[in-house]
C-alpha positions in Angstrom: 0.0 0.0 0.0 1.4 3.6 -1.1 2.2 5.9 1.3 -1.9 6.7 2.6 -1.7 10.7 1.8 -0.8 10.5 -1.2 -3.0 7.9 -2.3 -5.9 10.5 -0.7 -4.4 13.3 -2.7 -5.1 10.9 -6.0 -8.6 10.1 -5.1 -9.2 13.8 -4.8 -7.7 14.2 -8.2 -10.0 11.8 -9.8 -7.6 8.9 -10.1 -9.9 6.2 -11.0 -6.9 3.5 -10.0 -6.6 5.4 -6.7 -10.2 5.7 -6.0 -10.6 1.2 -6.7 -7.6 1.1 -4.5 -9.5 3.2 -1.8 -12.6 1.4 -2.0 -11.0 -1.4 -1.6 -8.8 -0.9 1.5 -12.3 0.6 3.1 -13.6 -3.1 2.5 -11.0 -5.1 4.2 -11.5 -6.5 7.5 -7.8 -6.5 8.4 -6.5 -4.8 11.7 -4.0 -3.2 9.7 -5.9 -2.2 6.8 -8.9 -1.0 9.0 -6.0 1.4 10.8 -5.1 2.6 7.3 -8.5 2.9 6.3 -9.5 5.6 9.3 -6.1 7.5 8.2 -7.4 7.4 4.7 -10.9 8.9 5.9 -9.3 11.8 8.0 -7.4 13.0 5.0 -10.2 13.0 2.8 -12.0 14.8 5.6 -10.4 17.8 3.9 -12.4 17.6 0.7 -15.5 19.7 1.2 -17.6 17.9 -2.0 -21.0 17.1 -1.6 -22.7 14.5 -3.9 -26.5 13.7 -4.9 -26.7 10.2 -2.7 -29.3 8.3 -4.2 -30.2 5.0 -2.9 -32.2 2.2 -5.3 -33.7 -1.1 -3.9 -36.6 -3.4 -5.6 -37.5 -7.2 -6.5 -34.8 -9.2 -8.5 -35.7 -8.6 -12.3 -37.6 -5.1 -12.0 -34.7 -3.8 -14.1 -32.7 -2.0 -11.6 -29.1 -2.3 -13.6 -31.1 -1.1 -16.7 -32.4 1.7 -15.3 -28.9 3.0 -13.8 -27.2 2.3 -16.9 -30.1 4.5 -19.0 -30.1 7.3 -15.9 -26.7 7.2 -15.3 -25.9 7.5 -19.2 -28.7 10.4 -19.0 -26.9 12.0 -16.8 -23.5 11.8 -18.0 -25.1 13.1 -21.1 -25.6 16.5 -19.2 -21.7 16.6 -18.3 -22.7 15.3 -14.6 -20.5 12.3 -13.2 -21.5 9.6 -12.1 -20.6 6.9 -9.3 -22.8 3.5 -8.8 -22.0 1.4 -6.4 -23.8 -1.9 -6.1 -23.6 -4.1 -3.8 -24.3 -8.2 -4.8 -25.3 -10.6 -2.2 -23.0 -13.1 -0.4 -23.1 -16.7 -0.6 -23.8 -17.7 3.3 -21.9 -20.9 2.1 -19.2 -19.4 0.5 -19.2 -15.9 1.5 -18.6 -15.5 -2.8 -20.3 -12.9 -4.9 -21.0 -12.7 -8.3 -20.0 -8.9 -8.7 -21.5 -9.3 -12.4 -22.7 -5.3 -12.1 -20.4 -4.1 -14.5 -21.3 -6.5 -17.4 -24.9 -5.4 -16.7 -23.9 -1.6 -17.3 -21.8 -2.2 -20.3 -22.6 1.0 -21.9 -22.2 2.9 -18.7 -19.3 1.3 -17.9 -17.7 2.8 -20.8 -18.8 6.4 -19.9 -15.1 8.4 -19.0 -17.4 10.1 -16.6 -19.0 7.5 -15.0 -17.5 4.7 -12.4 -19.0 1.4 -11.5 -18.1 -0.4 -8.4 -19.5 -3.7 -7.2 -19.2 -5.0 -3.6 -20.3 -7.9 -1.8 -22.6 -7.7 1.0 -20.9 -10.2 2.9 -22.9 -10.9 5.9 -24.4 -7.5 6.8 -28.1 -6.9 6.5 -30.2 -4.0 5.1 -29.3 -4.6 1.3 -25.8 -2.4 2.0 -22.3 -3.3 2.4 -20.9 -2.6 5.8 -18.6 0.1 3.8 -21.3 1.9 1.9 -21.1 4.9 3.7 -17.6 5.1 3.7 -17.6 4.3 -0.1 -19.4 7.0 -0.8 -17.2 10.0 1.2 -14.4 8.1 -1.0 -16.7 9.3 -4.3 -17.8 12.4 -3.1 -14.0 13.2 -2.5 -13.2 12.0 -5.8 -15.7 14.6 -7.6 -18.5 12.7 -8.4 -22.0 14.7 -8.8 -24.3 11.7 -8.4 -23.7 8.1 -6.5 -26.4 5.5 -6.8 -26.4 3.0 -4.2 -28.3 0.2 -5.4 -28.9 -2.5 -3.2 -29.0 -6.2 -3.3 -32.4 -6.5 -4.1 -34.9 -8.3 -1.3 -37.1 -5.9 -1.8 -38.3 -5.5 1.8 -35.7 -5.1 4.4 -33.8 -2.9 3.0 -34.6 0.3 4.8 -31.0 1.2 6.2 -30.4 2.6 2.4 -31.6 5.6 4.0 -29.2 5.9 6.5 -26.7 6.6 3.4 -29.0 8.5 0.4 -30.8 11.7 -0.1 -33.4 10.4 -2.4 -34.5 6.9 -2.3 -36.1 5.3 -5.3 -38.2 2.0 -5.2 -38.6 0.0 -8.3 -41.7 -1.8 -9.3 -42.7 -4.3 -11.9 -46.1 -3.9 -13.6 -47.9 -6.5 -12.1 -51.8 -7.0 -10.9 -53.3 -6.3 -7.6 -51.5 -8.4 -5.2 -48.4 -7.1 -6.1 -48.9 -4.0 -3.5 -48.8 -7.4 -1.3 -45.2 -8.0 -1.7 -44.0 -5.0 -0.9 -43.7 -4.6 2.6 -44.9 -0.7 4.3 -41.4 -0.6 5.8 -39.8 0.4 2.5 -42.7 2.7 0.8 -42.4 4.7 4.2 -38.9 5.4 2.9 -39.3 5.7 -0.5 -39.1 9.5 -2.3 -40.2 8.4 -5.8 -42.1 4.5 -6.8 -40.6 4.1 -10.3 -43.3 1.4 -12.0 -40.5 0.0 -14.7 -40.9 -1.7 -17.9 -43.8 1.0 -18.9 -43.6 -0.1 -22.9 -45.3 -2.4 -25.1 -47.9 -5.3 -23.7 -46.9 -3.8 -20.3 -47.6 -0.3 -20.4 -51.1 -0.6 -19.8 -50.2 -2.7 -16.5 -47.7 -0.1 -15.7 -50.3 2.2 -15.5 -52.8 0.1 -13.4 -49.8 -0.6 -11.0 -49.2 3.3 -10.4 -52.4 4.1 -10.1 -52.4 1.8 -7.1 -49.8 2.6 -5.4 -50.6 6.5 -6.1 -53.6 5.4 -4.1 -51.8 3.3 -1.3 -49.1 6.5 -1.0 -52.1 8.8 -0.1 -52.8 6.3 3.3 -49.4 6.6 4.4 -49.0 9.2 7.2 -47.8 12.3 5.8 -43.6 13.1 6.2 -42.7 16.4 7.9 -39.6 16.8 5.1 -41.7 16.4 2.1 -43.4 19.3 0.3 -47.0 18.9 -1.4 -46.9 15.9 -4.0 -44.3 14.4 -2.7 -43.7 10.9 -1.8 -45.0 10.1 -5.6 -45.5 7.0 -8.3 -44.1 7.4 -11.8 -44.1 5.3 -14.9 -40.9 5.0 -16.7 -39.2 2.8 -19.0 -35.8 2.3 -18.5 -35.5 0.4 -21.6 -36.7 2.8 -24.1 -35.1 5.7 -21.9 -38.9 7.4 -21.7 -39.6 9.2 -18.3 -35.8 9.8 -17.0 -36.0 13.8 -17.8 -39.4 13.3 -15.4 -37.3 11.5 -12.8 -34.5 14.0 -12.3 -37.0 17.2 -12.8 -38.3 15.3 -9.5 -35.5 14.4 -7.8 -34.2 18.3 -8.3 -37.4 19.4 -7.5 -36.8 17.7 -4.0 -33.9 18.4 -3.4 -34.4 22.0 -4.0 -37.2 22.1 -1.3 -35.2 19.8 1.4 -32.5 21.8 1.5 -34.6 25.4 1.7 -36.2 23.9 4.4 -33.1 22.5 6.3 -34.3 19.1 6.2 -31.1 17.8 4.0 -28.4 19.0 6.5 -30.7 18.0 9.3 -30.5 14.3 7.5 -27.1 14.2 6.7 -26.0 14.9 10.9 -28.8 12.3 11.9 -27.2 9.5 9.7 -23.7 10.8 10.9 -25.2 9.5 14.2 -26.8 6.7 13.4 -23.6 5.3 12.0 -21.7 5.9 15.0 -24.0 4.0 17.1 -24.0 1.1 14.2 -19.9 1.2 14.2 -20.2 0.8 18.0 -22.4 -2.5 17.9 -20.5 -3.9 14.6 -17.2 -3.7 17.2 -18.9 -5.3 19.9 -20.4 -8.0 18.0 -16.6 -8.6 16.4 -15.6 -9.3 19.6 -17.2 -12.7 19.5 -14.7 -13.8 17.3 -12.0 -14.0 19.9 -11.3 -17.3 20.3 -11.6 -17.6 23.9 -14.9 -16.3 23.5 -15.6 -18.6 20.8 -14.3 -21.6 23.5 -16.9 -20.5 26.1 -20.1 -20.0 23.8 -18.8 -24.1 22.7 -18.9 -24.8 25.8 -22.1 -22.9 26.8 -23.8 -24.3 23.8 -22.9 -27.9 24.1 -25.0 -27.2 28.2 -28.4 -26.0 26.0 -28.1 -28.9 23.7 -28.0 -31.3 26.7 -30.6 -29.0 28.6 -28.7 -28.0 31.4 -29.2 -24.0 30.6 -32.1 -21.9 28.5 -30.7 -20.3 25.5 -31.1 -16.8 27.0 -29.5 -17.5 30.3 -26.3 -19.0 28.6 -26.4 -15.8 26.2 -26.6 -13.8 29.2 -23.4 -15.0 30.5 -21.3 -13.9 27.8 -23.0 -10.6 27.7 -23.0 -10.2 31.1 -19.0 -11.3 31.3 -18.2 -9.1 28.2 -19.9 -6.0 28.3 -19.3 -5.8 32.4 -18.8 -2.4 33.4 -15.0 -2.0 34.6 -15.0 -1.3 38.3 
């Protein structure tokens, strides 16, 4: 690893080789890497850049790398740059990924102002890569004007993309009634703007239907204090014949605009600096279960509430109550 200055001084120049390297050192779990990795952070601290963070979650198959690669190329086309990071679900066997983003984003991929990175979620929850956050300060340092976060892709429990974005979008397949059944209330409380994708040919009629009901279902939710009128709202695009992206970022503008009249964006931006302090705290403590003389006493606990001799919660509360003791 180059000396960890300079190699901030290159991400904040744009060096696309710097900025992979810099993700990437983020990512390890290494003692010594991690170390690096908060020097790295406190250096870029000095870049004062701030990005469009725009978080994307939906159903495997809605069309989620097709409509970053038509937005993002959208985008690019109005001299913007642009940063996606996706993050591709771990194997709980293998702990491999695919990482395949960047074949599904050909054409973006070739964009000199556009950067793909895939990560793997390894075993954090919440559709996000434990890094995420700290991936995107790296791209925000680097000069990027818009960084998509799109998420595995469960569709449901992915509500801690909003601990990282400024706009969240939810994609939707055209589908018939039940399909407002599969999407859980958790994640259309978060969501900014319902995209209803694949709004051409025999589906555009169904595309229609579908907005229409969730136009409806977004009128029962409780109103948010940092939306203005009309907002959150459902949309009909077509990622694959590009129609309704000028609509999309005339929205996302127009939200922004308001948000950040209203104080609501740097109001966000400090309450997701805390909650990822908190979440930084309880990733360490729960990393502390992998010492292995920990590890020997949950065995040995374990083996006592297979055989009965101990409920599960007493024999959790043991280690808890032996690890997180308050020092006297």
């Amino acid at each position: 690893m180059e000396n960890i200055a300079e190699l901030a001084k290159s991400v904040m120049n744009a060096d696309r080789r710097a900025l992979s390297q810099a993700i990437t050192l983020i990512e390890s779990s290494r003692d010594d890497h991690r170390i690096q990795a908060m020097e790295l952070m406190n250096h870029l601290r000095s870049s004062d850049r701030k990005a469009i963070r725009v978080g994307l979650s939906g159903t495997p198959g809605v069309g989620k790398s097709t409509f970053i690669e038509s937005f993002g190329t959208y985008l690019t086309g109005m001299g913007l740059r642009v940063a996606v990071l996706a993050v591709d679900p771990s194997s709980i066997r293998s702990g491999g990924s695919i990482l395949g983003d960047k074949t599904r984003m050909e054409r973006l991929a070739r964009e000199p102002n556009a950067y793909i990175r895939p990560s793997p979620s390894q075993t954090h929850l919440g559709g996000v890569a434990r890094r995420s956050r700290e991936a995107v300060a790296i791209c925000e340092a680097a000069g990027f004007d818009i960084i998509f976060i799109e998420t595995v892709g469960v569709g449901q429990s992915e509500t801690i993309v909003s601990e990282i974005s400024d706009i969240f979008l939810l994609l939707i397949a055209p589908a018939g009634g039940d399909e407002l059944q599969g999407v859980k209330r958790g994640i259309m409380e978060i969501a900014d703007l319902i995209l209803v994708n694949k709004a051409d040919g025999d589906l555009k009629a169904a595309a229609s239907r579908t907005c229409s009901d969730y136009s409806s279902s977004l009128m029962l939710l409780r109103k948010r204090v940092h939306d203005p009128k009309g907002f959150p709202l459902a949309m009909t695009i077509s990622a694959l014949e590009e129609d309704g992206l000028a609509d999309v970022w005339d929205k996302i503008e127009q939200l922004l605009d308001w948000r950040k009249a209203e104080g609501w964006f740097d109001n966000n931006r400090t309450a997701q600096s805390r909650f990822w302090f908190k979440e930084e705290i309880r990733q360490g403590l729960l990393s502390m279960l992998d010492d292995e003389k920990v590890k020997e006493e949950m065995s040995a606990l374990m083996n006592m509430v297979d055989n009965g001799e101990i409920y599960s919660s007493a024999a959790a509360q043991k280690i808890l109550k032996k690890y997180t003791a308050k020092p006297t």
